[in-house]
C-alpha positions as CSV (number, residue, x, y, z in Angstrom):
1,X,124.7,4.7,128.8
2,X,123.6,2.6,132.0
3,X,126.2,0.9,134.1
4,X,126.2,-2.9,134.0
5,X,127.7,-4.2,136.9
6,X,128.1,-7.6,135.7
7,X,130.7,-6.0,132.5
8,X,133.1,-4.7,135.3
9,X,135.5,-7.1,133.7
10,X,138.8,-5.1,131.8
11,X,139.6,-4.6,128.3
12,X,141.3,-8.2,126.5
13,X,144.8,-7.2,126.3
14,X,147.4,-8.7,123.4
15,X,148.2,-8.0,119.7
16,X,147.1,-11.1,118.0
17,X,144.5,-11.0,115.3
18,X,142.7,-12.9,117.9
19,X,143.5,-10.4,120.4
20,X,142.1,-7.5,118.6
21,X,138.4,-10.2,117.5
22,X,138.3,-10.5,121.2
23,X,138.5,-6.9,122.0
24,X,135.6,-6.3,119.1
25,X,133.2,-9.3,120.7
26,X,133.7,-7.8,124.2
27,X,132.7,-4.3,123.3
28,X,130.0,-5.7,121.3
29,X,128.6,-7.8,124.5
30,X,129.1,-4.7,126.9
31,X,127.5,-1.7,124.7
32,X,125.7,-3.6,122.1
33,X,127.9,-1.7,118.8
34,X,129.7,-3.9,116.7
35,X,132.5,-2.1,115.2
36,X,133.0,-3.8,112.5
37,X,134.7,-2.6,108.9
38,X,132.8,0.5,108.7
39,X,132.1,1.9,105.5
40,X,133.9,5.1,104.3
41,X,132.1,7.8,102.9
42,X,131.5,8.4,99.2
43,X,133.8,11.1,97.7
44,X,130.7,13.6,97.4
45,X,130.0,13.1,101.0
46,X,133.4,15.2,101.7
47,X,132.6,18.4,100.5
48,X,133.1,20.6,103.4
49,X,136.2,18.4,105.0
50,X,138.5,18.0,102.6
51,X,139.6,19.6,99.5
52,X,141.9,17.6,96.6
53,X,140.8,14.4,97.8
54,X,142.3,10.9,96.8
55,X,141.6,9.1,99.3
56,X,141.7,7.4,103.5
57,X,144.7,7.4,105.9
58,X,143.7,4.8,108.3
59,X,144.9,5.1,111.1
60,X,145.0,2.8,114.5
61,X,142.2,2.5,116.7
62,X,141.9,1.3,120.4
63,X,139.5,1.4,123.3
64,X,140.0,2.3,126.7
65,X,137.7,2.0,130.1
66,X,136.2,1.1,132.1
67,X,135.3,4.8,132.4
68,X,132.6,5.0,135.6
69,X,131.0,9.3,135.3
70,X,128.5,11.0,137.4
71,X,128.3,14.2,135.8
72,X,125.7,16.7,134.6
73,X,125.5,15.4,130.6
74,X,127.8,12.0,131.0
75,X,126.6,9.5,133.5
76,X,127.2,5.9,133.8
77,X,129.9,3.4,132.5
78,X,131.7,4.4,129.2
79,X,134.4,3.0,127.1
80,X,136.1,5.4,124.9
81,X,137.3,4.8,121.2
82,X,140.9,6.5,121.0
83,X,143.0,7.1,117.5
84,X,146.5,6.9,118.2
85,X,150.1,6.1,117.0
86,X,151.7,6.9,120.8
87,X,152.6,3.2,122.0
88,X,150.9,3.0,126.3
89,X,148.6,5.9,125.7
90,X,145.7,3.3,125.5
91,X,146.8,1.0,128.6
92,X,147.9,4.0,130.6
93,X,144.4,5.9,129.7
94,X,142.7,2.6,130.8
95,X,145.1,2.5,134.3
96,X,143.7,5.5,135.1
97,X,140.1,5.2,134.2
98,X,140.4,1.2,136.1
99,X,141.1,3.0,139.5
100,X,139.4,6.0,139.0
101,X,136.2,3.2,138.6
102,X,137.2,1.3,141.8
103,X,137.3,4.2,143.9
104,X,133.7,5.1,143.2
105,X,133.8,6.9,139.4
106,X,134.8,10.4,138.3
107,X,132.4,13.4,138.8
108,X,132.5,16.2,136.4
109,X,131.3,20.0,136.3
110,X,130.4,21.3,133.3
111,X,130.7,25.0,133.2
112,X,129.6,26.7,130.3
113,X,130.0,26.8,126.3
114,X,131.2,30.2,124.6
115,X,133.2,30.6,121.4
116,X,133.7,33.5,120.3
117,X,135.0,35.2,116.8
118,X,136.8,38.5,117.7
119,X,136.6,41.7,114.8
120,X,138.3,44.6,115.4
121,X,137.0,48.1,114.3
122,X,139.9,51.0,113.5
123,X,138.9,54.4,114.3
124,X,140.5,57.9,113.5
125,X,140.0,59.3,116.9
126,X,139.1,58.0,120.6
127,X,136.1,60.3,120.5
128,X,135.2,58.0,117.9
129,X,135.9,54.9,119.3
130,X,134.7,56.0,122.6
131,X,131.0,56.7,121.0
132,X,130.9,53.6,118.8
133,X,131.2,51.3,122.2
134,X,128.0,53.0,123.5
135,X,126.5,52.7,120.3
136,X,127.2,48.6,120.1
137,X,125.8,48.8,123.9
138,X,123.0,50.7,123.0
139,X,121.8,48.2,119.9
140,X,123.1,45.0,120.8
141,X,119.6,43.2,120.4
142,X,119.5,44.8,116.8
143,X,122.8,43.4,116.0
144,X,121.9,39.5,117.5
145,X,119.1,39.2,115.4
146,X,121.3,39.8,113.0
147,X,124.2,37.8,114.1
148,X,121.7,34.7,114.3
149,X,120.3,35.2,111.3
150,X,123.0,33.0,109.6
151,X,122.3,29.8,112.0
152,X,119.2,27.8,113.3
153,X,121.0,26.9,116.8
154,X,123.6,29.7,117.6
155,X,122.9,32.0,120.1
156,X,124.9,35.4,120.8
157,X,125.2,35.8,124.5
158,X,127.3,39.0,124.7
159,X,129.5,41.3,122.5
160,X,132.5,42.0,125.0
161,X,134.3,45.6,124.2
162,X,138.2,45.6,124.5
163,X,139.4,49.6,123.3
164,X,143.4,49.4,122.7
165,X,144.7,52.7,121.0
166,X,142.4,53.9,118.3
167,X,140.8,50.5,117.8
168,X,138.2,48.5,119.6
169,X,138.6,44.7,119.1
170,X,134.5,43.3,119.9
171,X,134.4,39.8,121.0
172,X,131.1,37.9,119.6
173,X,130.7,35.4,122.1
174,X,128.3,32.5,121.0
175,X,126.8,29.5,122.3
176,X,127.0,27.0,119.5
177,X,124.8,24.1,120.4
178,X,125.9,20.6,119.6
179,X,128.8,22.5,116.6
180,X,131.9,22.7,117.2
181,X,131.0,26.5,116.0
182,X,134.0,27.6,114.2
183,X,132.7,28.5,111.2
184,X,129.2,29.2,112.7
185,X,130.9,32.3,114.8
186,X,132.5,33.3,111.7
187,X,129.3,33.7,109.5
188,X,127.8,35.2,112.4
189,X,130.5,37.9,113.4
190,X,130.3,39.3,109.2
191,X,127.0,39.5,109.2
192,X,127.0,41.2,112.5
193,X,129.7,43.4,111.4
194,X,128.6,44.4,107.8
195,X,125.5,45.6,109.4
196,X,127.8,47.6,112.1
197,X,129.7,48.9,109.2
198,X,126.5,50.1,107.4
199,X,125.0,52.1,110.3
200,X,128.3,53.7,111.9
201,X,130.4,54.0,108.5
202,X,133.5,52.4,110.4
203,X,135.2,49.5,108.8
204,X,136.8,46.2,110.2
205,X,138.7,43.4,110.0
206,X,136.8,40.3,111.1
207,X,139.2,38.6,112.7
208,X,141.7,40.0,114.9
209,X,143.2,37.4,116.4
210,X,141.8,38.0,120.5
211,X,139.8,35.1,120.6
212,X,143.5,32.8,120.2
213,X,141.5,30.5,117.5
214,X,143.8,27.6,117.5
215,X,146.5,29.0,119.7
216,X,147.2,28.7,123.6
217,X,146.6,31.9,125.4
218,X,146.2,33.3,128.9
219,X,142.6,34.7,127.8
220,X,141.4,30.9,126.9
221,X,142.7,29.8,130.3
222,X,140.7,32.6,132.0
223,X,137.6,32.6,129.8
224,X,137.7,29.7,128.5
225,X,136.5,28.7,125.0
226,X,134.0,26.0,123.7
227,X,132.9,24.0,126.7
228,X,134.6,24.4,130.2
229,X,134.6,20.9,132.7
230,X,136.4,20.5,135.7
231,X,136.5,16.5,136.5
232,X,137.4,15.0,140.2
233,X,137.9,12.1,141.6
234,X,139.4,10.5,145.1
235,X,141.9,7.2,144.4
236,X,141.4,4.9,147.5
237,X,144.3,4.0,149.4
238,X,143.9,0.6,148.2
239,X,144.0,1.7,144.5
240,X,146.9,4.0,144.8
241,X,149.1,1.3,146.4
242,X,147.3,-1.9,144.2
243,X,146.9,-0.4,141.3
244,X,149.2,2.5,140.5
245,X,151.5,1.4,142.4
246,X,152.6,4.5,144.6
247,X,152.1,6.2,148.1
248,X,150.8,9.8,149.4
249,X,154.3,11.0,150.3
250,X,155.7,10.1,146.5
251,X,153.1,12.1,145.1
252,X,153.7,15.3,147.9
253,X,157.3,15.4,146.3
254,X,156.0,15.7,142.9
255,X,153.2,17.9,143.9
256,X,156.0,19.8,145.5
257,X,158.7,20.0,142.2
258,X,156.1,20.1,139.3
259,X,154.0,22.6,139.3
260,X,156.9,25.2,140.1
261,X,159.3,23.7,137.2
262,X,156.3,24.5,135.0
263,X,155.6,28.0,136.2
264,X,159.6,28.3,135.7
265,X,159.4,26.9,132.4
266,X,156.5,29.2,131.4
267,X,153.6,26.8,130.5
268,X,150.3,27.5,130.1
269,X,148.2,25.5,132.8
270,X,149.5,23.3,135.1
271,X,149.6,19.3,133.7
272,X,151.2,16.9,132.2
273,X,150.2,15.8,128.9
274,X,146.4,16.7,127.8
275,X,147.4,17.1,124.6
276,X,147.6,13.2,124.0
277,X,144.4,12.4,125.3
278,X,142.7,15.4,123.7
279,X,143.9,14.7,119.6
280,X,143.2,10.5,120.2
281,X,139.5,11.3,120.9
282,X,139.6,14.1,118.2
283,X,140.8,11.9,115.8
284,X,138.4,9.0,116.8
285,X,135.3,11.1,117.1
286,X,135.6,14.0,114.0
287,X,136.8,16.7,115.9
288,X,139.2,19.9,114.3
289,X,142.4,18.3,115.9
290,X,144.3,21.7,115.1
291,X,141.9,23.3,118.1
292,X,144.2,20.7,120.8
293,X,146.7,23.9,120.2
294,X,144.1,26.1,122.1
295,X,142.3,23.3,124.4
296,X,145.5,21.4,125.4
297,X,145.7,24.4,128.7
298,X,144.2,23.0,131.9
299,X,144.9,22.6,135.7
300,X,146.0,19.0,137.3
301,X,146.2,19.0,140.6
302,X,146.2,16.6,144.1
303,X,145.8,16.7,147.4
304,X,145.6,14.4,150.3
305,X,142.4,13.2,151.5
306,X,141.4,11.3,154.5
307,X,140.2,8.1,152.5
308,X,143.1,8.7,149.6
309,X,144.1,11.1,147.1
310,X,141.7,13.8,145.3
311,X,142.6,14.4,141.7
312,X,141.2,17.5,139.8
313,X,141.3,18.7,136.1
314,X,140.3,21.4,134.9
315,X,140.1,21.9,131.3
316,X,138.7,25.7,130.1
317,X,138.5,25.0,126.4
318,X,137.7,21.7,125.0
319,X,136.6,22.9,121.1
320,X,134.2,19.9,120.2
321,X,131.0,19.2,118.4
322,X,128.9,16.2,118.0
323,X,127.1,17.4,114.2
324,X,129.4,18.7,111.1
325,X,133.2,18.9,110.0
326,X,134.5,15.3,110.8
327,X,130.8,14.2,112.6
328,X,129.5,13.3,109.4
329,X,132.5,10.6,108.5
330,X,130.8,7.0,108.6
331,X,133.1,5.6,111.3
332,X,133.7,8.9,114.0
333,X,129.7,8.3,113.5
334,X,130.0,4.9,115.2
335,X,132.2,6.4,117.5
336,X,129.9,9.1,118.7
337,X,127.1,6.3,119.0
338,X,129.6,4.3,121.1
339,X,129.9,6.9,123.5
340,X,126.0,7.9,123.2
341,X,126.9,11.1,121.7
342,X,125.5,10.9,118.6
343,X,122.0,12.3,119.3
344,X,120.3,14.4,121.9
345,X,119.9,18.1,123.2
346,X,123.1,18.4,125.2
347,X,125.4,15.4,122.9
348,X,128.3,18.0,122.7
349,X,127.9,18.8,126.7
350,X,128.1,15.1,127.3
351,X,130.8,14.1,124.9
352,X,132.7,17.6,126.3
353,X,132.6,15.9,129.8
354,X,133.8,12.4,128.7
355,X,137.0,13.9,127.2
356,X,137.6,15.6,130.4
357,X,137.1,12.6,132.5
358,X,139.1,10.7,130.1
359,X,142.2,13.5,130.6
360,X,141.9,13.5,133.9
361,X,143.1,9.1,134.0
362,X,145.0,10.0,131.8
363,X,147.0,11.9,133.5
364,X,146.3,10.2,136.9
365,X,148.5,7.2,134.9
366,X,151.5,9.0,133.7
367,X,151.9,10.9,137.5
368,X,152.0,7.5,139.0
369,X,154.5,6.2,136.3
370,X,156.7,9.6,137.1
371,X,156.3,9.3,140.9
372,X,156.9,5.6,141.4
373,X,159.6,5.7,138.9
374,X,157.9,3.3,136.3
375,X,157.7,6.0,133.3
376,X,160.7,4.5,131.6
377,X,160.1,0.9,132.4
378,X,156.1,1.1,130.5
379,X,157.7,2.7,127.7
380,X,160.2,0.4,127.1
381,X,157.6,-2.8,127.2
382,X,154.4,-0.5,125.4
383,X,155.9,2.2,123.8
384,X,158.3,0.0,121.7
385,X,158.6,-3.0,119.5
């Protein structure tokens, strides 16, 4: 998606009918998709997403940008489609991606997809789990062919080996290609196992529970899980003061209290709210939104800089796809194509990066609310009716 300089201009605000036909002409104008009453998809369509079904929960759906990237997979002006029922999570998401835009744009790093499925093998002896470790060493490229038997675009990258008492727990790490991959690494790992099974005689239980599938974990903030970003950007003086309405020394005293209330505390990560951001653009785009429990673990984190403030996020897990599961509903189709997600090599990579940008204003927005003392006042005017 290219940046037009002449669609600076910010989202319509209100919440008039009017309002809202404004808000679909003006995102119409600026990307060219009209998002109109989508259809929904035909009952047979949903095999695979939904069990028992009688029918669609709609639920409400905003926009928020001007969102300016320069990354590896995501460059150029976005504005992101966002499912929520959280009153100021779409004007504080925009605050944030509005200063982040006048200071130059967000840069993101993507670092690397793995997701894993994690079987564990129970042995009678440590002689015995000692020599099956060598063994899995010693035939790993037998056992990928295997493993990738089962899919056209996953690849196994590595089976790492963790021996506790008389069992070893092997973690099949995949790259997963544009799939989210959960059930891809699950097809995989029994395939891969069965065949383990039928050449050492040692059974297993395929999932063990290492790889924290849906849970928050100190392993997923080490090694991540899915894709792994790390967004930046540096608020100008100007913007901090104009915009977001604070000062350096008002964010040194939070810098200085949060992140050691949250160690105290015992939190996972270091931030303030990724969750929200992460399950809007999950709902709005077909993701698992059950996988924010593993992805919603990260790093926020500032720091003075000569022209302003530097803002980081790093985000180890983000558990996304851009083909199957809730891809293939009619509208979170649109969605994708609204973010230019919808088709390419890398789509996943790209969209990965957008969410992390995204997080990253996000929580740009509610640390200014908390350090100029605001927090209370924009939930009182957004947050209720």
């Amino acid at each position: 998606m290219e940046k037009n300089s002449k669609n600076n201009k910010r989202i319509p605000s209100g919440f008039s009918a009017d309002d809202t036909e404004k808000r679909i002409e003006w995102l119409k104008e600026k990307t060219g998709i009209h998002l109109d009453e989508t259809p929904i998809n035909e009952p047979e369509d949903l095999k695979g997403i939904i069990e028992n079904h009688v029918g669609f929960m709609p639920i409400p759906m905003g926009i928020a940008g001007p969102l300016l990237i320069d990354g590896e997979y995501a460059k150029g002006e976005f504005t992101v489609p966002i499912c929520t029922l959280e009153g100021t999570l779409a004007i504080s998401m925009s605050r944030g991606m509005f200063a982040s835009t006048l200071s130059g744009g967000i840069s993101t790093q993507y670092i690397k997809q793995e997701l894993s499925r994690a079987p564990v093998f129970i042995f009678n002896s440590l002689k015995e789990s000692s020599e099956f470790m060598k063994w899995i060493d010693t035939h790993f490229e037998e056992i990928k062919k295997v493993a990738e038997s089962s899919t056209n675009y996953g690849k196994l990258l590595r089976i790492d080996q963790y021996p506790i008492q008389n069992y070893v727990v092997i973690d099949m790490v995949l790259d997963t290609g544009n799939a989210a991959g959960q059930n891809m690494v699950t097809l995989a790992a029994k395939l891969a196992c069965d065949y383990i099974q039928n050449n050492t005689g040692y059974k297993y239980i395929l999932e063990s529970g290492f790889n924290s599938d849906k849970k928050a974990s100190s392993k997923t903030m080490i090694m991540g899980r899915g894709h792994s970003v790390i967004s930046e950007t540096t608020l100008k003086h100007s913007v901090l003061k104009r915009i977001l309405g604070i000062h350096l020394d008002e964010v040194d005293i939070f810098q200085q209290v949060a992140p050691t209330v949250t160690n105290m505390a015992g939190t996972t990560g270091c931030h303030l709210h990724i969750s929200n951001a992460l399950t809007a653009i999950y709902l709005a785009t077909g993701q698992d939104t059950a996988c924010v429990a593993e992805n919603s673990i990260g790093h926020f984190q500032t720091e003075p800089a000569e022209d302003g403030l530097k803002c980081r996020l790093t985000l180890p897990s983000i558990t996304v796809g851009t083909v199957g599961g809730g891809t293939r509903l009619l509208p979170q189709q649109k969605n994708l194509e609204l973010l230019g997600c919808h088709e390419g090599e890398y789509s996943s990579r790209k969209l990965a990066e957008i969410i992390c940008a995204s997080s990253l204003c996000l929580e740009i927005s509610l640390m200014s609310a908390i350090a100029s003392g605001t927090f209370t006042q924009a939930h009182m005017k957004y947050g209720r009716k």
